[in-house]
C-alpha positions in Angstrom: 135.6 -61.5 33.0 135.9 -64.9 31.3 138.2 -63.3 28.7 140.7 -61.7 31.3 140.6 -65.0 33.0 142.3 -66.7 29.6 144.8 -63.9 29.4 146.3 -64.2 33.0 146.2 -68.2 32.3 148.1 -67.4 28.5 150.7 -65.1 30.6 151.5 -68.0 33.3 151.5 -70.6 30.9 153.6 -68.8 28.1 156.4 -67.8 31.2 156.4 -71.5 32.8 155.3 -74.0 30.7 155.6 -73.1 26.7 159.1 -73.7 25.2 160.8 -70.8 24.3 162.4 -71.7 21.2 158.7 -72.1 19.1 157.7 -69.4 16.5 155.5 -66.6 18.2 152.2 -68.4 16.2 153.5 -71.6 17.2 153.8 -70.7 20.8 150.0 -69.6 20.6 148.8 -73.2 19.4 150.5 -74.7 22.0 149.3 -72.5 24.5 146.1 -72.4 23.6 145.8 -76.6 23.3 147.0 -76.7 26.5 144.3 -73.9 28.5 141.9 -76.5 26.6 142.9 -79.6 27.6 143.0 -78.1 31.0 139.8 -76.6 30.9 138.6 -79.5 29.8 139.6 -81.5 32.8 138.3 -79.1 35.2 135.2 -79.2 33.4 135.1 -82.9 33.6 136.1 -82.9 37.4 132.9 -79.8 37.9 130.7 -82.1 36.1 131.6 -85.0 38.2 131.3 -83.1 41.5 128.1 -82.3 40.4 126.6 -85.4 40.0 128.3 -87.0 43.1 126.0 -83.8 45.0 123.0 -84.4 43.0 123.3 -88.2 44.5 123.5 -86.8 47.8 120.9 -84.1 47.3 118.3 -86.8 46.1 119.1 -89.0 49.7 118.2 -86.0 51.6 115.0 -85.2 50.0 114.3 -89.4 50.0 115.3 -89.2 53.8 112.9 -86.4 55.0 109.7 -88.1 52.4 111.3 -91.6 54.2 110.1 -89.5 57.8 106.4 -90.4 59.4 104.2 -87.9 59.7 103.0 -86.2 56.3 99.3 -85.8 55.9 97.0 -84.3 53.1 93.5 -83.9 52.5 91.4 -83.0 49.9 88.4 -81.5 51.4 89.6 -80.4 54.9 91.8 -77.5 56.0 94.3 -79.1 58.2 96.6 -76.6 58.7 93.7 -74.4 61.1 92.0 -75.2 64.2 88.5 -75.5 64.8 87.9 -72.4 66.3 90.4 -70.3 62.9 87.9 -71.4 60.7 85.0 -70.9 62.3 85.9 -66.9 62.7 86.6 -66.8 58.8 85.0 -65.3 56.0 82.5 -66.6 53.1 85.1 -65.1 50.8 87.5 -67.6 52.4 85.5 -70.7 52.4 85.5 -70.5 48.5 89.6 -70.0 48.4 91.4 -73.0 47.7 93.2 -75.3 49.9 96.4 -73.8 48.8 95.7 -70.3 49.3 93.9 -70.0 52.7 96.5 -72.6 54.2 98.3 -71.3 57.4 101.7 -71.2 55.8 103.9 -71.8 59.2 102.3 -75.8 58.6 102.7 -76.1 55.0 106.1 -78.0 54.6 105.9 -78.4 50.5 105.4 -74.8 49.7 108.6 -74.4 48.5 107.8 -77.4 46.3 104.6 -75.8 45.7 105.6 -72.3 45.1 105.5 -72.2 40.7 102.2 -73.8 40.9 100.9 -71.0 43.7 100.9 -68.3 41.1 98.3 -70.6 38.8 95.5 -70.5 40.4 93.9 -72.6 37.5 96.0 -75.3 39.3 95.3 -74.8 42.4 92.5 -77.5 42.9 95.5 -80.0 42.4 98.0 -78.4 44.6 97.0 -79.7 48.4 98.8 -78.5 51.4 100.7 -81.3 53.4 101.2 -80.6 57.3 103.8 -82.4 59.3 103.3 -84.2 62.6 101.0 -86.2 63.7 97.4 -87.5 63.5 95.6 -90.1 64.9 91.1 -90.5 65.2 89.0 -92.7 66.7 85.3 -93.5 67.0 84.6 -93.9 71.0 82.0 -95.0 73.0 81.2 -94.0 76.8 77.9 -94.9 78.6 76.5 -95.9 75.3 77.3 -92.7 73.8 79.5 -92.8 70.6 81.9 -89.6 69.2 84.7 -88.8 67.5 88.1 -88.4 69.3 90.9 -86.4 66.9 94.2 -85.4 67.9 96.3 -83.3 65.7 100.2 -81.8 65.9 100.7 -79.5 63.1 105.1 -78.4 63.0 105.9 -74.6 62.3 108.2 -75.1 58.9 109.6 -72.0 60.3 112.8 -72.8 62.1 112.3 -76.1 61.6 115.4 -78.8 62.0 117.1 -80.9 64.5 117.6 -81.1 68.0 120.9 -79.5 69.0 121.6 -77.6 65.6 118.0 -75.2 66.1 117.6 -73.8 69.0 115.5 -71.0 70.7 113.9 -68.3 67.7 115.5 -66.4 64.7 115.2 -62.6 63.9 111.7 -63.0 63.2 110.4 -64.3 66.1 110.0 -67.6 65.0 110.3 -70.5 67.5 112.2 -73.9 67.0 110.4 -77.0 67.2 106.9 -74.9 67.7 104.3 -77.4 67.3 100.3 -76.4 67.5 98.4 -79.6 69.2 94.9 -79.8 68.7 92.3 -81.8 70.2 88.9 -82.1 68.6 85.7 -83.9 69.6 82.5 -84.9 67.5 79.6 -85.7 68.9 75.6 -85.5 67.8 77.1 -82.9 65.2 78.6 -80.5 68.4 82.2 -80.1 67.8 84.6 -79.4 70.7 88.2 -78.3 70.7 91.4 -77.1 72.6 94.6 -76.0 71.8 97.9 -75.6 73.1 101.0 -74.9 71.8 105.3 -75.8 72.5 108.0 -74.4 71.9 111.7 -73.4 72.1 112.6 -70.9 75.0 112.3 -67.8 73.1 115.4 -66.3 73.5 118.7 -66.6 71.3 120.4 -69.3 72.4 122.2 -72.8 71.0 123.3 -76.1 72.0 126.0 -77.2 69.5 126.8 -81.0 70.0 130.3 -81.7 70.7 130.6 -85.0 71.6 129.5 -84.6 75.4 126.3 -86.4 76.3 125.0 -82.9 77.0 126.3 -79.8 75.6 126.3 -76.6 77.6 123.5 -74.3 76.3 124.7 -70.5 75.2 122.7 -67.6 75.2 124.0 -65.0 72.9 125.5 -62.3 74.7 125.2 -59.5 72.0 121.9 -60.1 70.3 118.7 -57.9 70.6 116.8 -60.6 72.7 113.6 -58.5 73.9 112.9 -57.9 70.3 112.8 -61.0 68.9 111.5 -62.4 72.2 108.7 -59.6 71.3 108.1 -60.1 67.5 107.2 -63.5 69.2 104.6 -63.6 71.7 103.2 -60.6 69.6 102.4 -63.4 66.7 101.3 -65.3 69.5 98.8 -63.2 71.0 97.4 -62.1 68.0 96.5 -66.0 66.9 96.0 -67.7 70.0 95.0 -64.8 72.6 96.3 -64.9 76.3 100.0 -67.1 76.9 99.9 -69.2 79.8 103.6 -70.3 79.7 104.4 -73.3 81.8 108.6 -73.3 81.6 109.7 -77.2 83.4 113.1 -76.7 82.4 115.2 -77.6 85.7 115.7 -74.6 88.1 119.8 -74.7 88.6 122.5 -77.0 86.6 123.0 -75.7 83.1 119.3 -75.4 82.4 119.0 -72.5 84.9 120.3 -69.4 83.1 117.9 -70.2 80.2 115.1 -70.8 83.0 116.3 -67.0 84.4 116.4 -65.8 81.1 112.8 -66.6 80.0 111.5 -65.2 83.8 112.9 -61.8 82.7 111.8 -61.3 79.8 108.6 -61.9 80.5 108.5 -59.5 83.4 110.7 -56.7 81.5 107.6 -57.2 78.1 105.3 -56.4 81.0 102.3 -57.8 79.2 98.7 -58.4 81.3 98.7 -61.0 78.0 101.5 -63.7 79.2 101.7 -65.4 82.6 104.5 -67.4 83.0 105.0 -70.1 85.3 108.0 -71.8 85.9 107.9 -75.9 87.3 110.6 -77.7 87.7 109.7 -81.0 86.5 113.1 -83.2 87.4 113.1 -82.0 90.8 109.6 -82.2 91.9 109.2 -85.4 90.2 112.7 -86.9 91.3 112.3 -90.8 92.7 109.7 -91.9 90.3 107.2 -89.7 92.3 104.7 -88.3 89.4 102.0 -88.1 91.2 103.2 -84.9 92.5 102.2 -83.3 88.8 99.0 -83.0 90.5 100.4 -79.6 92.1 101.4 -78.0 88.9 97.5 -79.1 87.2 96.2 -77.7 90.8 98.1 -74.6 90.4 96.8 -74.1 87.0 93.1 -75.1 87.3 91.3 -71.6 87.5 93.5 -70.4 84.7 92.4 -73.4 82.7 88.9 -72.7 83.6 89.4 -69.1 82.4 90.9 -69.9 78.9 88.0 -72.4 78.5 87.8 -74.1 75.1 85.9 -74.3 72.1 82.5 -75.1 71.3 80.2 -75.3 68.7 77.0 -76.4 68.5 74.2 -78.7 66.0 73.3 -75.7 64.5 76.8 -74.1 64.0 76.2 -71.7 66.7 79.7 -70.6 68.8 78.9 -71.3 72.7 82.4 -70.9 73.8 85.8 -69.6 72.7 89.3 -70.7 74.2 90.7 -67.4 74.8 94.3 -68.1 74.9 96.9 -71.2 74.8 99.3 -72.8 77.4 102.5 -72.5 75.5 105.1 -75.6 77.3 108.0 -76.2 77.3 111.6 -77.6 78.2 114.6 -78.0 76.8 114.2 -80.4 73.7 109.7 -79.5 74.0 109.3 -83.4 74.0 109.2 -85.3 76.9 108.5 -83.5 79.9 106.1 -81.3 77.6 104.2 -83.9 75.9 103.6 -85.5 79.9 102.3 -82.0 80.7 100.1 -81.4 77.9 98.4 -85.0 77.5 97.0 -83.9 81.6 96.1 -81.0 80.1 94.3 -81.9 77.5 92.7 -84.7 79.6 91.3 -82.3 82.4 89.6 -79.9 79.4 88.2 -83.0 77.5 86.8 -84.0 81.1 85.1 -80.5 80.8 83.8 -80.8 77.0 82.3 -84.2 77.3 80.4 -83.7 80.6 78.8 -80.3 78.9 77.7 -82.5 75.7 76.0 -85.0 77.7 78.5 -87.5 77.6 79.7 -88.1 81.1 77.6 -88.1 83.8 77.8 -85.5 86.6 80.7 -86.7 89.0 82.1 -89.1 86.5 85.9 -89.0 85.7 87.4 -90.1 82.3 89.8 -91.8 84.3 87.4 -94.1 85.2 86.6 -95.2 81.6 89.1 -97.7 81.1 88.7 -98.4 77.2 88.4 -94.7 76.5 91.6 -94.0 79.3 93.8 -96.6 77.1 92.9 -94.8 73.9 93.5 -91.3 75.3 97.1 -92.5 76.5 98.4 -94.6 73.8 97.0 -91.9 71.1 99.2 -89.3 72.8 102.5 -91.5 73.9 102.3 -91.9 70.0 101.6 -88.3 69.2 105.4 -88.0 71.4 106.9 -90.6 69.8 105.8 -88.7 66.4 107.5 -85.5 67.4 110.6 -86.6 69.4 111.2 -88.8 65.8 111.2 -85.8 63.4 113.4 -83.7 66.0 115.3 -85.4 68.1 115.3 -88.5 65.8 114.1 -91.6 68.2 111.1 -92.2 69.8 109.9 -90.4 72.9 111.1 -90.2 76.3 108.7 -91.0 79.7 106.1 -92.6 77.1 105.9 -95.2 79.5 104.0 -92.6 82.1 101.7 -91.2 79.6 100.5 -94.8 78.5 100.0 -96.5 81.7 99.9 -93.6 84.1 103.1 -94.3 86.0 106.4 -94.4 85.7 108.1 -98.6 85.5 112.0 -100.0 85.3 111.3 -100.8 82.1 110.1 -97.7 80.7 113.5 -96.0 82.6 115.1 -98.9 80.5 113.9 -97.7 77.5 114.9 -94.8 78.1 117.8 -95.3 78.5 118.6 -96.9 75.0 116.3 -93.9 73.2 118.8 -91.8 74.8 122.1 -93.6 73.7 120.3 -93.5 70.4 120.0 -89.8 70.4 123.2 -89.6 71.5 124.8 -91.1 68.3 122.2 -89.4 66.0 122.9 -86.1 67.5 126.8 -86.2 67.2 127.1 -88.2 64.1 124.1 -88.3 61.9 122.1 -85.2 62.5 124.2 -82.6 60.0 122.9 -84.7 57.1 119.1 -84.3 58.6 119.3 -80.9 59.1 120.5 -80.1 55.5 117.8 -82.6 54.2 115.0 -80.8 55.5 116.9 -77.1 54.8 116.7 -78.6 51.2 113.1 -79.6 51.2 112.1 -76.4 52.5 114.2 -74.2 49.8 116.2 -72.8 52.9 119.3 -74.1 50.3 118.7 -73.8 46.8 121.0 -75.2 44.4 122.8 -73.3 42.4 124.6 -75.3 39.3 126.4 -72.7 38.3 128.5 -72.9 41.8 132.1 -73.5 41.2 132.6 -75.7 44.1 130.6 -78.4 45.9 129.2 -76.7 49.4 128.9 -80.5 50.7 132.7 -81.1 50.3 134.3 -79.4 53.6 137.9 -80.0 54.0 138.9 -81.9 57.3 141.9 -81.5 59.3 144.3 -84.3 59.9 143.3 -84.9 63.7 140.0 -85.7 62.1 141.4 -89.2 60.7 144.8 -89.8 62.7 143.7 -88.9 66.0 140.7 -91.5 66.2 143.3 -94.3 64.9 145.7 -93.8 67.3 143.4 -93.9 69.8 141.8 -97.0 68.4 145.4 -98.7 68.0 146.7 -97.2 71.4 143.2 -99.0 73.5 144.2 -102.2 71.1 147.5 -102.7 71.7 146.8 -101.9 75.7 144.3 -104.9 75.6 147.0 -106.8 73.7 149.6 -106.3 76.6 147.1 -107.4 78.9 146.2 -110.9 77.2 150.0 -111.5 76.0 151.7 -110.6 79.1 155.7 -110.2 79.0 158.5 -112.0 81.0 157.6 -109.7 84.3 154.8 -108.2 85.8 156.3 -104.9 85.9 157.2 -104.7 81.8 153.7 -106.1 81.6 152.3 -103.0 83.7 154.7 -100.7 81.5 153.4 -101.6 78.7 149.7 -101.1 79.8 150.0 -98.3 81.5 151.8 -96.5 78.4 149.0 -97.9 76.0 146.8 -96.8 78.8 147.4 -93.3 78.7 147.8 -93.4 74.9 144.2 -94.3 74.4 143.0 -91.9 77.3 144.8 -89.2 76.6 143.7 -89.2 72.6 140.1 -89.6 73.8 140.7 -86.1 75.7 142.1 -84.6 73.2 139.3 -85.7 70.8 136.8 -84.6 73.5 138.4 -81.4 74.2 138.0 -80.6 70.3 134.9 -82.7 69.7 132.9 -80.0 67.4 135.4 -81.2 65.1 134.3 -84.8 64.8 130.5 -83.9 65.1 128.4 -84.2 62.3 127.7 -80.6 61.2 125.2 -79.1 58.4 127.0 -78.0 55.4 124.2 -76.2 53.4 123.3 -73.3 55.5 125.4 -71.9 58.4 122.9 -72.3 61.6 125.6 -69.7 63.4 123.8 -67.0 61.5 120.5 -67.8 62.8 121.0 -67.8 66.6 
């Protein structure tokens, strides 16, 4: 190939460039000095494009390490719940951390994968889970346990807010996060689990420079299978799906709402229940206290799925048999609210059975242990929303103080003009940082041209300037005004529509000026 390359490049250069009046051999030299020196220079400009990407390939791997939320250990299996390893075998008490580790919440075993086929290294090779953590030593009436909360993230469609959305081919669900609550106490250990994520459907949400971007489903995909290779995975590790669905019931939310109702009625499984709650609307004018009807409506299937619980002597008392699997749109905010009073109302359950409430005593009424409970999990959303949606959480003012304040719709506010920016302009560059760290990209030195170099069109640099220049020169007219008022207006009001009409224009093509991931095409995933 290489040497039929060199002849076509001889021919062109021998018809176009070599004087015609050398000898034959002559000709050849010449020729031949010239393909080098050329190839030389392309070889110097490959070799330079390669270490400009290997500087940007380094940042992105720096950028997701740079990310809260890694944790390790080197005697306990993070990435299973309680009641996982307590249905396992001896033979799998004796693998190593590495091998028995739930792969959807290992996020370095691409990093990890030459020294998984050593097993004389595996003692050295530890799992790390991504999310978030927190424990605390408690005390109520005297009595003294352990309080853990763990979010372990599915590496498995992992990313970014707007660029993954809904599941892949395999059923796998974006921003699918297992939350596990454990307690310790007098050698009992208590648990419950529930689970979020994305509407399971194939849909996306490209940003575009609106504050919002109209969410598509896919019109041609297979949706009932993948919606089934889903819940099937589901079912088979957690048991019964409760799904609580608070995405809002009309706006653009609404066919993705009508979509999830229908699949789950055409699967037909006695295995999922699906609930739908629309959390803006019932909750509209700061009125939160009207959750209470959702947790009313769910009690007795709460009761049902019970929890888990083991006792001194390692004896199971109770199993959870199933999950509530939440969501909304993003699975942060309004989810995090719901499961937090969730997860409340079971550990009101656990700690009266162990002895540590008193009959007709409320956890709300244990004021050091309520603070605890609420800033542990307004941190556990702060975690989350961070490593998808890249601030801190929303409505983290409810879950830490119970109610909803100006300030907290003040904060907000900014979290969300921070997403905003993040989401249009920075989030590309995140999502190919963590498609990198995962091995979703490899790279391939060999490749002729850079994949992080993507040609832009000319609107891409002249349009913002003009529009930039147009809103300067209209604020100029209007400090600097002319010899009459009505060339003054003339001159505004043709700046005026300058700058407005280029802003149009750039939001009518605003996918343009977005920044997009460059390392793997997302289009080929929804």
């Amino acid at each position: 190939m290489w040497k039929l390359v060199m002849m076509e490049r001889m021919t062109y250069l021998s018809s176009t460039v070599c004087p015609r009046k050398l000898p034959c051999q002559s000709r050849k030299i010449f020729l031949l000095r010239l393909l080098q020196d050329q190839y030389l220079v392309y070889w110097a400009r490959s070799i330079w494009w390669q270490l400009q990407d290997n500087k940007t390939f380094l940042a992105m791997i720096n950028h997701v390490l740079n990310v809260d939320g890694f944790y390790f250990s080197t005697t306990y299996d993070l990435t299973h719940t309680l009641q996982r390893l307590s249905n396992t075998s001896p033979e799998f008490q004796e693998m190593s951390l590495l091998e028995r580790a739930d792969q959807r919440f290992v996020w370095n075993g691409h990093l990890l994968r030459e020294l998984s086929a050593q097993p004389e290294v595996h003692r050295f090779a530890l799992p790390v889970l991504h999310g978030f953590i927190t424990m605390h030593s408690c005390s109520i009436n005297g009595k003294y346990f352990d309080w853990v909360l763990i979010s372990r993230r599915s590496c498995f469609r992992a990313g970014v807010r707007y660029y993954v959305r809904g599941i892949d081919s395999e059923g796998h669900a974006a921003n699918f996060v297992e939350t596990e609550q454990i307690v310790h106490y007098n050698g009992s250990r208590a648990s419950f689990v529930q689970t979020r994520g994305s509407i399971p459907v194939f849909w996306s949400q490209r940003p575009n420079l609106k504050y919002k971007p109209q969410p598509l489903i896919n019109k041609v995909a297979n949706h009932m299978d993948g919606f089934q290779r889903h819940f099937d995975s589901q079912v088979i590790i957690y048991g019964k799906q409760v799904i609580i669905n608070l995405v809002n019931q009309k706006g653009s939310e609404k066919p993705l709402e009508q979509a999830f109702a229908t699949m789950v009625s055409s699967l037909g499984s006695g295995m999922i229940r699906y609930i739908a709650f629309d959390f803006h609307k019932e909750c509209k004018n700061m009125r939160w206290d009207r959750l209470s009807i959702l947790l009313d409506q769910v009690a007795e299937i709460q009761d049902a799925l019970s929890y888990f619980l083991v006792d001194m002597a390692g004896m199971v008392v109770t199993s959870q048999e199933g999950v509530f699997r939440s969501n909304c749109m993003d699975c942060l905010d309004r989810t995090n609210v719901i499961q937090s009073l969730l997860a409340r109302r079971s550990l009101q359950a656990q700690l009266q059975r162990l002895g540590v409430l008193h009959v007709g005593q409320k956890l709300e009424e244990q004021n050091e242990f309520e603070k605890t409970y609420k800033n542990a999990w307004a941190d556990n959303a702060n975690a989350c929303a961070k490593q998808y949606a890249g601030t801190g959480a929303l409505k983290t003012d409810f879950t830490r103080t119970g109610k909803r304040t100006q300030l907290g719709l003040l904060a907000d506010a900014w979290n969300s003009l921070i997403r905003y920016y993040r989401n249009n302009f920075s989030d590309g560059f995140r999502q190919d940082s963590i498609d990198l760290f995962l091995g979703n990209y490899s790279v391939d030195e060999l490749e002729s041209h850079s994949p992080l170099s993507v040609p832009r069109d000319l609107k891409f640099l002249a349009l913002p300037i003009i529009m930039v220049v147009a809103f300067s020169m209209c604020i100029i007219c209007l400090l600097m005004a002319g010899d009459t008022w009505t060339e003054t207006l003339a001159y505004v009001f043709f700046w005026g529509v300058a700058s407005i009409g280029t802003f149009f224009i750039i939001l009518y093509n605003g996918k343009d000026f977005v920044d997009a991931p460059r390392l793997v095409q997302k289009e080929k995933m929804d």
